[in-house]
SELUM-109679 format. One record per atom (N, C-alpha, C): x, y, z; atom name; residue number from 1; residue in three letters. Coordinates in steps of 0.05 Angstrom, whole numbers, always signed. Layout:
<node X="X" Y="Y" Z="Z" atome="CA" num="NUM" residu="ala"/>
...
This chain:
<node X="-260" Y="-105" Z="-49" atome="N" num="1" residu="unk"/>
<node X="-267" Y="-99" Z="-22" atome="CA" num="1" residu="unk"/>
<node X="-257" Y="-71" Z="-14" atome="C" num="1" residu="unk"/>
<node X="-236" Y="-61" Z="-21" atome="N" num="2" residu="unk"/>
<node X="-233" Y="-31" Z="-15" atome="CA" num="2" residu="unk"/>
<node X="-235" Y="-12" Z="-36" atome="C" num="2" residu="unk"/>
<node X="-255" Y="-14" Z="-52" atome="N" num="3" residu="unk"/>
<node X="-275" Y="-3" Z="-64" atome="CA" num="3" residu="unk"/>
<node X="-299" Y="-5" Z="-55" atome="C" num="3" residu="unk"/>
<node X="-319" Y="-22" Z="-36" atome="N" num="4" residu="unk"/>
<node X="-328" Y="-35" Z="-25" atome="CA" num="4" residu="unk"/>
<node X="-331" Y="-12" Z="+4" atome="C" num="4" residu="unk"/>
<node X="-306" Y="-19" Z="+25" atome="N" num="5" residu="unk"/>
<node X="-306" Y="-12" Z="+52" atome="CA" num="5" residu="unk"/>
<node X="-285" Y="+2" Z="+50" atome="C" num="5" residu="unk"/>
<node X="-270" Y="+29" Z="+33" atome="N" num="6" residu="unk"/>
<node X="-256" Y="+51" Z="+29" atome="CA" num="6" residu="unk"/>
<node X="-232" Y="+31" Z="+56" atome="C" num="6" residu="unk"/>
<node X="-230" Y="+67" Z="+73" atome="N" num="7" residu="unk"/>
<node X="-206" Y="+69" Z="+95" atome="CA" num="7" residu="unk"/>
<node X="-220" Y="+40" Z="+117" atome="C" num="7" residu="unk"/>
<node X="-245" Y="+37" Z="+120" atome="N" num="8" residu="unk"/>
<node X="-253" Y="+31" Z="+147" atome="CA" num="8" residu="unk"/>
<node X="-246" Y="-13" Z="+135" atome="C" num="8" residu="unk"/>
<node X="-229" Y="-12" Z="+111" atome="N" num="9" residu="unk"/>
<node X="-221" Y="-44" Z="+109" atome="CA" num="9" residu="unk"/>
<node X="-204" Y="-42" Z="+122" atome="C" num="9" residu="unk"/>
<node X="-197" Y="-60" Z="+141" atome="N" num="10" residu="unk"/>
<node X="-182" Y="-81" Z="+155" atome="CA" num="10" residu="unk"/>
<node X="-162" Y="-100" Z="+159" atome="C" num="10" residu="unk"/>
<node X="-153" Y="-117" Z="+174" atome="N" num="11" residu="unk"/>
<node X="-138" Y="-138" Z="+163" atome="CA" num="11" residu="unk"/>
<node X="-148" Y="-158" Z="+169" atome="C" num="11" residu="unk"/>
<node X="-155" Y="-176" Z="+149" atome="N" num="12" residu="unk"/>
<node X="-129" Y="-185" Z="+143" atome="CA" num="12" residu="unk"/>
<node X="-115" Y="-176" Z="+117" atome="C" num="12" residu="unk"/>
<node X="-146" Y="-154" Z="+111" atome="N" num="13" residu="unk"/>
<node X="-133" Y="-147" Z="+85" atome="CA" num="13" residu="unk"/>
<node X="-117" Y="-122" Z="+76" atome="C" num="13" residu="unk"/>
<node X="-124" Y="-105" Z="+101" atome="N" num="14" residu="unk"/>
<node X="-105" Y="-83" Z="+100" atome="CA" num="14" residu="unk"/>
<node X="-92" Y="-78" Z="+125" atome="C" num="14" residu="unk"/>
<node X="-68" Y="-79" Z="+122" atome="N" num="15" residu="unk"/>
<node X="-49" Y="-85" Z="+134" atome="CA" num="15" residu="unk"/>
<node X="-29" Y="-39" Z="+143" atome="C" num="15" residu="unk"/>
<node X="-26" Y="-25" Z="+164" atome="N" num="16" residu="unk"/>
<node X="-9" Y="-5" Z="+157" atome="CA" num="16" residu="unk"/>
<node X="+15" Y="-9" Z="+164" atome="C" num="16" residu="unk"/>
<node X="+37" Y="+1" Z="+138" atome="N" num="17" residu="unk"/>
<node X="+68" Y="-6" Z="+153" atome="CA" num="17" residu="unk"/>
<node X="+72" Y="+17" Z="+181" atome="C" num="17" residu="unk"/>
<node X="+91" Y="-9" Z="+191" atome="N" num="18" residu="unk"/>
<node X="+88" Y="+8" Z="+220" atome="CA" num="18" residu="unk"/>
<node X="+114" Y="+33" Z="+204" atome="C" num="18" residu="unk"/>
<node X="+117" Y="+48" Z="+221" atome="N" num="19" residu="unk"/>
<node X="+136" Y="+78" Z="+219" atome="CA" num="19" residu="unk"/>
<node X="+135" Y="+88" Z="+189" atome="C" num="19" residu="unk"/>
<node X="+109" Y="+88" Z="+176" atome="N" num="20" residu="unk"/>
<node X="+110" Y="+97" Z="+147" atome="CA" num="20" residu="unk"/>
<node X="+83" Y="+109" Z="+153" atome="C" num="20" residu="unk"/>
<node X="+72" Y="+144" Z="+150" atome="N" num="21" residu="unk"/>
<node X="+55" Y="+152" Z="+148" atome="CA" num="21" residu="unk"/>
<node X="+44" Y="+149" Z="+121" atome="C" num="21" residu="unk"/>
<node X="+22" Y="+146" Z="+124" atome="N" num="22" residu="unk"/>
<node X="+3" Y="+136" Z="+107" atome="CA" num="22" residu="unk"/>
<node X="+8" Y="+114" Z="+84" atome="C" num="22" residu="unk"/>
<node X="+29" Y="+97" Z="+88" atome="N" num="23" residu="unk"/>
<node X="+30" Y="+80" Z="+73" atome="CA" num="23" residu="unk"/>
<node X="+10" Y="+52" Z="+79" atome="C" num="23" residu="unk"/>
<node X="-11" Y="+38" Z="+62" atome="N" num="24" residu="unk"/>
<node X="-23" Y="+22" Z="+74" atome="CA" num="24" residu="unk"/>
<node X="-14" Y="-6" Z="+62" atome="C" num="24" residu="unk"/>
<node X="-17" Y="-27" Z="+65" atome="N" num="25" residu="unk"/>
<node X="-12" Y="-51" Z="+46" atome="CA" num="25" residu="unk"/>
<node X="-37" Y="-78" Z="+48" atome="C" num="25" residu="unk"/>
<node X="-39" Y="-78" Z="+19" atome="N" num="26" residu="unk"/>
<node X="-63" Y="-95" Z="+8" atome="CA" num="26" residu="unk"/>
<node X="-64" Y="-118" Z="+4" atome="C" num="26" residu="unk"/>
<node X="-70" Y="-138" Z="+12" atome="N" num="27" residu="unk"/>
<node X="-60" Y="-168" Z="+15" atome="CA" num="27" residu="unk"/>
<node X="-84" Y="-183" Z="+6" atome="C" num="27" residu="unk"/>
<node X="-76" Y="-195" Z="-22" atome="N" num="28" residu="unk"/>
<node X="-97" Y="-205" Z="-34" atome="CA" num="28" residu="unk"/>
<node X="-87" Y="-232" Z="-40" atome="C" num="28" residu="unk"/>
<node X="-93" Y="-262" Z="-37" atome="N" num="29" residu="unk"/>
<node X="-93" Y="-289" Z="-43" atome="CA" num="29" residu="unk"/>
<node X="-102" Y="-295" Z="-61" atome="C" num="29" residu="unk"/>
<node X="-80" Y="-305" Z="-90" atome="N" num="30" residu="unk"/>
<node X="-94" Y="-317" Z="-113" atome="CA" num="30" residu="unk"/>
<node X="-78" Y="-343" Z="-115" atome="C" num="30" residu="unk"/>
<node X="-95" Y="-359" Z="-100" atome="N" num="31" residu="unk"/>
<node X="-85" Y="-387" Z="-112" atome="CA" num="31" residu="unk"/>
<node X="-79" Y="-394" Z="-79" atome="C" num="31" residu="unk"/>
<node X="-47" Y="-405" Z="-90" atome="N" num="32" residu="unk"/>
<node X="-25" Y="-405" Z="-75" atome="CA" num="32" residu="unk"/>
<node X="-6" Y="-383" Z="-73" atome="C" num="32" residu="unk"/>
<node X="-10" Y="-361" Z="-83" atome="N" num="33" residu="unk"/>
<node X="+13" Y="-331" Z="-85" atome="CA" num="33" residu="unk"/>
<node X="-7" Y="-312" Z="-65" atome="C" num="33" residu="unk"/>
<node X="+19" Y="-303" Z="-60" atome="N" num="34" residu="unk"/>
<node X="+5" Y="-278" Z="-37" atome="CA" num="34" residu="unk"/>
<node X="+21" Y="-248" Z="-50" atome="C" num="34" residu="unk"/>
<node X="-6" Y="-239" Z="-61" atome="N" num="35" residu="unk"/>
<node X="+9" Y="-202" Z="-68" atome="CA" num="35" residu="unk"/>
<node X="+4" Y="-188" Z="-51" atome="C" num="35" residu="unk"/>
<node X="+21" Y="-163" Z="-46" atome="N" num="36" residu="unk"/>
<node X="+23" Y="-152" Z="-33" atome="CA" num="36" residu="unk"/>
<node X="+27" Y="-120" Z="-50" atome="C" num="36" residu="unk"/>
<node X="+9" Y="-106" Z="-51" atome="N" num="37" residu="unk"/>
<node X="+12" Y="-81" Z="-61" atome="CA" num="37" residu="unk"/>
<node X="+0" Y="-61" Z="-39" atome="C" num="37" residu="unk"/>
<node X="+19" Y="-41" Z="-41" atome="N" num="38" residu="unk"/>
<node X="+24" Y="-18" Z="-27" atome="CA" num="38" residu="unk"/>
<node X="+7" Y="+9" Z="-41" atome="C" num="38" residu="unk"/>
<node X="-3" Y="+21" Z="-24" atome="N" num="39" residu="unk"/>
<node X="-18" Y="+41" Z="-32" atome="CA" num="39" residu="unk"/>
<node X="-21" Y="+56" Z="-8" atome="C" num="39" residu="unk"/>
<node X="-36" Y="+83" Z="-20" atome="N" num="40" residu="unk"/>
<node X="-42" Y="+103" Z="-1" atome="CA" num="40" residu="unk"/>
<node X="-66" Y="+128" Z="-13" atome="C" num="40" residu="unk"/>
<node X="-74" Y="+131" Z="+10" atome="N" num="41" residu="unk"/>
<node X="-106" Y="+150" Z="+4" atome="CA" num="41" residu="unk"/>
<node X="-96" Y="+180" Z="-9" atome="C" num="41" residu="unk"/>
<node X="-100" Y="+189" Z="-25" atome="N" num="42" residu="unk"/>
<node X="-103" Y="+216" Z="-42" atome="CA" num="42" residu="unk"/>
<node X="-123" Y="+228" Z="-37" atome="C" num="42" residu="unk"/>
<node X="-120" Y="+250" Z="-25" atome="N" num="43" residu="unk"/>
<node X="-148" Y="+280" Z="-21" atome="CA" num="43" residu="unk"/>
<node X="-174" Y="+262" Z="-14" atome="C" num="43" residu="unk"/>
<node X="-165" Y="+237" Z="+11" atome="N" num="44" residu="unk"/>
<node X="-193" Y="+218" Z="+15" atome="CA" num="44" residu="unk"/>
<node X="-215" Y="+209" Z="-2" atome="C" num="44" residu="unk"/>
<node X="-208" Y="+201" Z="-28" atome="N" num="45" residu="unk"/>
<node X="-214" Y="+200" Z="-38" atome="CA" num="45" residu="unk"/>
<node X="-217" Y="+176" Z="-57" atome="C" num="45" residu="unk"/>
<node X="-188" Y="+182" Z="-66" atome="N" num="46" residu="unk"/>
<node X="-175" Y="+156" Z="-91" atome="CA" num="46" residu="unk"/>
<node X="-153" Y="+146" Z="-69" atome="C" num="46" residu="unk"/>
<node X="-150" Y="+119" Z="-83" atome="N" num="47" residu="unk"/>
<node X="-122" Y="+105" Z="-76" atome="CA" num="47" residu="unk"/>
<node X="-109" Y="+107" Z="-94" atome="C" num="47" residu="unk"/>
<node X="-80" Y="+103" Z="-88" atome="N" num="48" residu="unk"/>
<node X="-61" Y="+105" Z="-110" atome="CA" num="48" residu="unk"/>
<node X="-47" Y="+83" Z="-101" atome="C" num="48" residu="unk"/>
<node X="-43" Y="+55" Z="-117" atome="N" num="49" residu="unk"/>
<node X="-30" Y="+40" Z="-121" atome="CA" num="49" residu="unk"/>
<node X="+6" Y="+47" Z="-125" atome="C" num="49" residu="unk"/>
<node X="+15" Y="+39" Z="-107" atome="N" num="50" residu="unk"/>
<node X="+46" Y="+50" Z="-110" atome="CA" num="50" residu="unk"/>
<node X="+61" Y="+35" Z="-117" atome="C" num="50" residu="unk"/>
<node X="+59" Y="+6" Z="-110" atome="N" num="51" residu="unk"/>
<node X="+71" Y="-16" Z="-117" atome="CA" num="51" residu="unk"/>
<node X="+65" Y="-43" Z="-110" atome="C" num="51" residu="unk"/>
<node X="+81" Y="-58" Z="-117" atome="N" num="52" residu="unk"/>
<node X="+69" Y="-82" Z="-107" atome="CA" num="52" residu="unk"/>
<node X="+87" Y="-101" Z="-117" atome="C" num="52" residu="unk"/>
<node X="+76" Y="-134" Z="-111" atome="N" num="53" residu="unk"/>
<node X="+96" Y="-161" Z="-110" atome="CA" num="53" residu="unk"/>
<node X="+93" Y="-189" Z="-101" atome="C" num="53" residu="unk"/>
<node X="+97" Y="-203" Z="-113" atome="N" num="54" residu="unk"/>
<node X="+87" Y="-230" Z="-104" atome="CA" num="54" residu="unk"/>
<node X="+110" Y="-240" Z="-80" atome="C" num="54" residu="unk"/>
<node X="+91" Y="-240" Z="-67" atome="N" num="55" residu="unk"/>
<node X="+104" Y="-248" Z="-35" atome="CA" num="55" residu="unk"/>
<node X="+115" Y="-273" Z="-33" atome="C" num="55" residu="unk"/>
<node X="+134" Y="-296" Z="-21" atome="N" num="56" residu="unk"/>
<node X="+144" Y="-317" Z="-29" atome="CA" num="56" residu="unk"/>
<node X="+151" Y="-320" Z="+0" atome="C" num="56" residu="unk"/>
<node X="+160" Y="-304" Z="+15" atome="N" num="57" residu="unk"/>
<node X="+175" Y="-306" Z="+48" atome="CA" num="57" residu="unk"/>
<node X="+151" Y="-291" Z="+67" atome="C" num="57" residu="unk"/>
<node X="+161" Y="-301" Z="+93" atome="N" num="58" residu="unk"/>
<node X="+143" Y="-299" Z="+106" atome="CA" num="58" residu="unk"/>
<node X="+147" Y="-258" Z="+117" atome="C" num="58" residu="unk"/>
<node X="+170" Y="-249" Z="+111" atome="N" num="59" residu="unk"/>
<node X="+182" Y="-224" Z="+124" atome="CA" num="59" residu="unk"/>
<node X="+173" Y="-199" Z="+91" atome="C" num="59" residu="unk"/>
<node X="+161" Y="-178" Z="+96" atome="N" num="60" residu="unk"/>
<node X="+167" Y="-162" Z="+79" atome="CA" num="60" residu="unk"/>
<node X="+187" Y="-152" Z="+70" atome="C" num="60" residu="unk"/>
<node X="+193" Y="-156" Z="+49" atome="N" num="61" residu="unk"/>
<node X="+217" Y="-136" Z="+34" atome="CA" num="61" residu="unk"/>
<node X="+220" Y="-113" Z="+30" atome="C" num="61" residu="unk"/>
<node X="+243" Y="-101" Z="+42" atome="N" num="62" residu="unk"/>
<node X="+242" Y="-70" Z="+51" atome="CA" num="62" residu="unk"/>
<node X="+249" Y="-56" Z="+29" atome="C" num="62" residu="unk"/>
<node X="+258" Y="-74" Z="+12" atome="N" num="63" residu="unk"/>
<node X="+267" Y="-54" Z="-15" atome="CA" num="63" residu="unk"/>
<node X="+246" Y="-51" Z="-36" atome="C" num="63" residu="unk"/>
<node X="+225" Y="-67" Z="-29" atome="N" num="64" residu="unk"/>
<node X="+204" Y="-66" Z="-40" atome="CA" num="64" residu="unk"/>
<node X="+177" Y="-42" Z="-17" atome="C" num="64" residu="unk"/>
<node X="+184" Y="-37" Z="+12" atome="N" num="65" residu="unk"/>
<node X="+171" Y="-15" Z="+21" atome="CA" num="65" residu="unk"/>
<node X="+187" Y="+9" Z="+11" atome="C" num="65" residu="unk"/>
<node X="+212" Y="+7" Z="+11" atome="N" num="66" residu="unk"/>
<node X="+238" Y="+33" Z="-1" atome="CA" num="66" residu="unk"/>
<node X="+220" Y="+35" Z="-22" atome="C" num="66" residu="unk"/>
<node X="+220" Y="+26" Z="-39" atome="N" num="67" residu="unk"/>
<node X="+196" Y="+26" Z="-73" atome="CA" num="67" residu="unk"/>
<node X="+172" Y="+47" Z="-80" atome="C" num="67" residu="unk"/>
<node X="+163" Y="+36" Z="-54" atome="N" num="68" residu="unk"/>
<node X="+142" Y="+48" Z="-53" atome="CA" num="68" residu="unk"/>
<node X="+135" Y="+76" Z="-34" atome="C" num="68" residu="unk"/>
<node X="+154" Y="+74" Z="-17" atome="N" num="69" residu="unk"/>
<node X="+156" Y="+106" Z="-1" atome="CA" num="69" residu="unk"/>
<node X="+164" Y="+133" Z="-15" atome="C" num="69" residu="unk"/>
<node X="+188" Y="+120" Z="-45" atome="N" num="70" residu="unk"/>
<node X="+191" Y="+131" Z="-64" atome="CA" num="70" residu="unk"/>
<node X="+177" Y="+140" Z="-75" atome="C" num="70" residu="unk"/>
<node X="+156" Y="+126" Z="-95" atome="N" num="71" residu="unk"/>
<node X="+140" Y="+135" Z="-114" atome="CA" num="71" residu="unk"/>
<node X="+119" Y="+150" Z="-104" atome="C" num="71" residu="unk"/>
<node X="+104" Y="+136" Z="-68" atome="N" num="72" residu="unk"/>
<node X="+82" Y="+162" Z="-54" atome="CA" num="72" residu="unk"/>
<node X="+92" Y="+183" Z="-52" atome="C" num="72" residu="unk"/>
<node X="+120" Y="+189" Z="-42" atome="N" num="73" residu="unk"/>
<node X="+133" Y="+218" Z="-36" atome="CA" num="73" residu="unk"/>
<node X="+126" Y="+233" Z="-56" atome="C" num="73" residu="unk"/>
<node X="+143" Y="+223" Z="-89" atome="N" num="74" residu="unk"/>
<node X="+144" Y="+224" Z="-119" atome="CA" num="74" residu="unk"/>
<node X="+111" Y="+246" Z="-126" atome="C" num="74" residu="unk"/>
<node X="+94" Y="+229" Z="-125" atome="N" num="75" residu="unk"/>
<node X="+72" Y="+236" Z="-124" atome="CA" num="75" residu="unk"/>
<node X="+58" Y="+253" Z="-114" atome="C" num="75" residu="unk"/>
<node X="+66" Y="+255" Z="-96" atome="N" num="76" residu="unk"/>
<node X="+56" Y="+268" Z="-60" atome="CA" num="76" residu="unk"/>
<node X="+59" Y="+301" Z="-71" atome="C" num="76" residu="unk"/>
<node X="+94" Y="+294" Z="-74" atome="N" num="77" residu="unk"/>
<node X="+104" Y="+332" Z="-89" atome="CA" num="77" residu="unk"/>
<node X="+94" Y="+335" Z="-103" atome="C" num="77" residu="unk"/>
<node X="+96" Y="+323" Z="-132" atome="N" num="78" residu="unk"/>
<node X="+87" Y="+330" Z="-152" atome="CA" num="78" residu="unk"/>
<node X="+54" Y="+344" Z="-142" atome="C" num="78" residu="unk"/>
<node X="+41" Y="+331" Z="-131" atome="N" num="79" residu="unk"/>
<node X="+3" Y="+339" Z="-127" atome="CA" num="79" residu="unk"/>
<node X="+12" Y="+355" Z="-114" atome="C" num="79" residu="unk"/>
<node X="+31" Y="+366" Z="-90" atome="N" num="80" residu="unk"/>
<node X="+31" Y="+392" Z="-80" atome="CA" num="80" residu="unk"/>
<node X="+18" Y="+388" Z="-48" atome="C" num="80" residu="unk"/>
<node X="+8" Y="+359" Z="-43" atome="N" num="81" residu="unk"/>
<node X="+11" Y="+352" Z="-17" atome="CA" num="81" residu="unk"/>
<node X="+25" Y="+341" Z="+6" atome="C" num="81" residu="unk"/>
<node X="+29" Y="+341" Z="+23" atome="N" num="82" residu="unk"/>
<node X="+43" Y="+332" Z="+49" atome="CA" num="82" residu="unk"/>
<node X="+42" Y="+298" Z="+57" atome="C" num="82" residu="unk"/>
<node X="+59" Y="+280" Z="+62" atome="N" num="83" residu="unk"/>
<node X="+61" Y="+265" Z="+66" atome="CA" num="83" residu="unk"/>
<node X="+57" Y="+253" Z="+92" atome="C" num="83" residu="unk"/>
């Protein structure tokens, strides 16, 4: 689906963390598990999968958004763009 409908997907399936620029999160149901992977748009273009996790509680785990603010920043420099 967000290969499908890029930025303009939604929720229930795309979710943005609140006070995290450009961080988005992807909520996909297999089964009975709920993942939750974090990503963010590159030069509008590509997504970059940053991380992700099988969800079990009803509250996101911040050490698992910490995770992932890491590796977009990580990335972000390295490509030489702004966050």
């Amino acid at each position: 689906m967000l290969e499908m409908f890029g930025h303009e997907l939604k929720a229930p399936y795309v979710k943005t963390i609140k006070g995290i620029k450009n961080l988005k999160e992807l909520r996909i149901r297999l089964g009975n598990n709920i993942c939750r992977l974090f990503f963010f748009y590159f030069k509008k273009k590509t997504y970059i999968i940053a991380s992700g996790y099988i969800k079990k509680e009803r509250k996101l785990k911040q050490n698992e958004i910490e995770k992932a603010i890491s590796i977009m920043n990580n990335f972000l420099e390295e490509h030489n763009e702004e966050n």
